[in-house]
C-alpha positions in Angstrom: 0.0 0.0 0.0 2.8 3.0 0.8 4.9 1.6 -2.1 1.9 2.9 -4.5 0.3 5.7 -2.6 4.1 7.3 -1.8 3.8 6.9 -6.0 0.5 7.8 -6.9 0.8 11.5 -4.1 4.3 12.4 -5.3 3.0 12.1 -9.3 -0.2 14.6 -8.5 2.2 16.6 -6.6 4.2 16.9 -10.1 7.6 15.8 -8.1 9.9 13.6 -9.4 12.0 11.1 -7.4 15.0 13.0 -7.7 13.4 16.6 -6.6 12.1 14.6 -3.8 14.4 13.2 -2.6 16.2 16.5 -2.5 13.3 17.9 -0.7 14.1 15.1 2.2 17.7 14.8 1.9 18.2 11.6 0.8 19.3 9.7 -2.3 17.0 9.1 -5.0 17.8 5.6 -4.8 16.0 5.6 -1.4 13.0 7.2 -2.9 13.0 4.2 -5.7 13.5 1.2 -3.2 10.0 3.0 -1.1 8.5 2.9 -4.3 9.1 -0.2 -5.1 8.9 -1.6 -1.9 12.5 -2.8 -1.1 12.3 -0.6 1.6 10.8 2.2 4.1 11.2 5.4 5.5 12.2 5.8 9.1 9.2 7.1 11.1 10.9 10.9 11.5 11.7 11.0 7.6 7.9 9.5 7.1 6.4 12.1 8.6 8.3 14.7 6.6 7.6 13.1 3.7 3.5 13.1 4.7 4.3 16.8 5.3 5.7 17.5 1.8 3.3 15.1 0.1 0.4 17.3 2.0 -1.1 14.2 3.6 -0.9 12.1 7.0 1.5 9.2 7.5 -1.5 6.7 8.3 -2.9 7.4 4.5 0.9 6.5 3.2 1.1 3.6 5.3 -3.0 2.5 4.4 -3.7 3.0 8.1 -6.7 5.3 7.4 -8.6 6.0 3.6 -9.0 9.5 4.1 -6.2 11.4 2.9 -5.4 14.3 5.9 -6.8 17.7 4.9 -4.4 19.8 3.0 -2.1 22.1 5.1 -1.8 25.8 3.8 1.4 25.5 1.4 3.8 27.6 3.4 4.1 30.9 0.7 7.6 32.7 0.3 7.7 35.9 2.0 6.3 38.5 -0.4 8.3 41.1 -2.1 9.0 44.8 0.6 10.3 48.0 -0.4 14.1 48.5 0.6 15.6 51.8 1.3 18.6 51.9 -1.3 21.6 54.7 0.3 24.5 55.6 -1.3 26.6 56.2 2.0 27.1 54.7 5.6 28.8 56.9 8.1 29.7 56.2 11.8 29.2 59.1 14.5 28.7 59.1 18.2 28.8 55.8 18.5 25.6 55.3 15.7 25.5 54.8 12.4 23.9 57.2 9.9 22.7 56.2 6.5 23.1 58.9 3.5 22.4 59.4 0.4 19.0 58.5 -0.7 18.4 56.8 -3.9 14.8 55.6 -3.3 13.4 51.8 -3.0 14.4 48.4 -4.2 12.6 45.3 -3.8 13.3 41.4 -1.8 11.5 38.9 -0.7 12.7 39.2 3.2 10.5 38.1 6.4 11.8 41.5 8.4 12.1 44.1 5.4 12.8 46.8 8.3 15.7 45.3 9.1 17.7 45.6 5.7 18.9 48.4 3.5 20.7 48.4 -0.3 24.1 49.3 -0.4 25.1 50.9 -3.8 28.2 49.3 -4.1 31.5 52.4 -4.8 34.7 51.1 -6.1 36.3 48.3 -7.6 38.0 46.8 -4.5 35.7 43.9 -4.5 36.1 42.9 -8.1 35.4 40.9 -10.2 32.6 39.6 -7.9 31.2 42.8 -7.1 31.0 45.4 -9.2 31.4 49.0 -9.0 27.4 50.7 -8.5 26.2 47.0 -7.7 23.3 46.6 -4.8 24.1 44.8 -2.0 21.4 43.4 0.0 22.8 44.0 3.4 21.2 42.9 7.2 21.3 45.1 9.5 23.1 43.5 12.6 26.5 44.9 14.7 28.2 41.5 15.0 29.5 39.6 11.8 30.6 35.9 12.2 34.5 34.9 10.9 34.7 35.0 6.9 31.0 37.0 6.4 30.6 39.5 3.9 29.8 42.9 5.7 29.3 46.2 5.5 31.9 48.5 7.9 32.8 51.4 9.1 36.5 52.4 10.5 36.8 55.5 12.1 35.4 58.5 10.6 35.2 57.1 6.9 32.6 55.8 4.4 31.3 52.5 4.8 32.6 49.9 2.9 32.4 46.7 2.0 34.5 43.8 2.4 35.2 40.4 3.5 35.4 39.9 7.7 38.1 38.1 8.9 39.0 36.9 12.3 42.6 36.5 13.1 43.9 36.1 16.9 43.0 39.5 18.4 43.0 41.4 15.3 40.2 41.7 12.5 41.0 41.8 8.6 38.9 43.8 6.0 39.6 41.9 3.2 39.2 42.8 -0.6 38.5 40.6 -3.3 40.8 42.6 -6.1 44.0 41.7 -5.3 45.4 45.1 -6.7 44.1 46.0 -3.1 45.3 45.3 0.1 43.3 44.3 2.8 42.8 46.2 6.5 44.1 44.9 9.4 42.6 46.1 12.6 43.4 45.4 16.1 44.2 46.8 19.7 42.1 50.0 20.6 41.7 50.7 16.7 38.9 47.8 17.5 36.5 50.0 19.5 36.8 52.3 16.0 35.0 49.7 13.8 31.3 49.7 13.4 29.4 47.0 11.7 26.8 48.3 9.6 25.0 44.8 8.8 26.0 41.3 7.1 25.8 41.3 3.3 23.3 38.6 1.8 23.3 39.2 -1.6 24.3 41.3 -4.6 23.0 42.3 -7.7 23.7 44.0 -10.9 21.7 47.3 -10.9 23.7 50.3 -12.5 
């Protein structure tokens, strides 16, 4: 019975045994042994795979005849306005956002918590281009090896690759025609983190 009702859900789904089986994590040889009955599920991967499948795990297993009720599909967040600035500045222990060049758009859960970053310069070449957006979270710690957004001392933001190294910090640039920022001692309490960079785009 689960052999052909795993089948029969998973085909009016429209998923193949590969794209489910990358939906569970496991091989798509697993998903062809359930089908064809060489094998089963363990009970926590069954219930995820009811989950998926929008059904209960008695109606795979031919407990019970009545498929479970649908479950709301789970939508992606929906597209928010974004401030895009041209500038980040730090002062009195704040940071101030300048230059206003209106609204993009991304599909975030907490849209007030992120701004665009028009990219200036060429030090993070070639993967990020001079007037590029970055999509950046606001947030005043970055983990070892993020992308961020930071400010040293009385300049402009900018943005580069955060590096951890013993009691010191690196600002790293992709373009090697640059060389990266090495920060440590009381020059620390001079850095501000503007927010973690999740994604760029090609805008300008």
């Amino acid at each position: 019975m689960f052999p052909q009702r795993l089948k029969q859900l998973r085909k009016e789904m429209g998923l193949s045994q590969k794209s489910l089986s990358e939906h569970l994590g496991v091989t798509q040889q697993a998903v062809g042994k359930w089908e064809t009955g060489r094998s089963s599920p363990d009970p926590a991967t069954l219930a995820r795979l009811a989950e998926l499948l929008e059904t209960s795990a008695d109606y795979l297993l031919g407990i019970s005849e009545q498929p479970a009720e649908p479950a709301a599909p789970s939508l992606p967040y929906g597209e928010s306005p974004i401030p895009v600035i041209g500038t980040v500045r730090a002062g009195y222990g704040s940071l101030a956002f300048e230059e206003d060049y209106g609204v993009e758009y991304a599909c975030v859960k907490d849209p007030e918590s992120y701004f665009y970053l028009v990219v200036k310069g060429d030090s993070m070449e070639p993967r990020i281009q001079d007037g590029d957006l970055a999509l950046v979270h606001r947030q005043p710690t970055l983990e070892n090896g993020d992308l961020g957004v930071m400010v040293f001392g009385e300049g402009e933001g900018t943005l580069k690759k955060y590096i951890q190294r013993g009691n010191a910090v690196i600002l790293q640039p992709f373009n090697p025609a640059y060389e990266e920022k090495v920060i440590r001692g009381e020059e620390l309490n001079q850095l501000f983190i503007a927010g973690k960079v999740v994604e760029t785009r090609a805008k300008w």
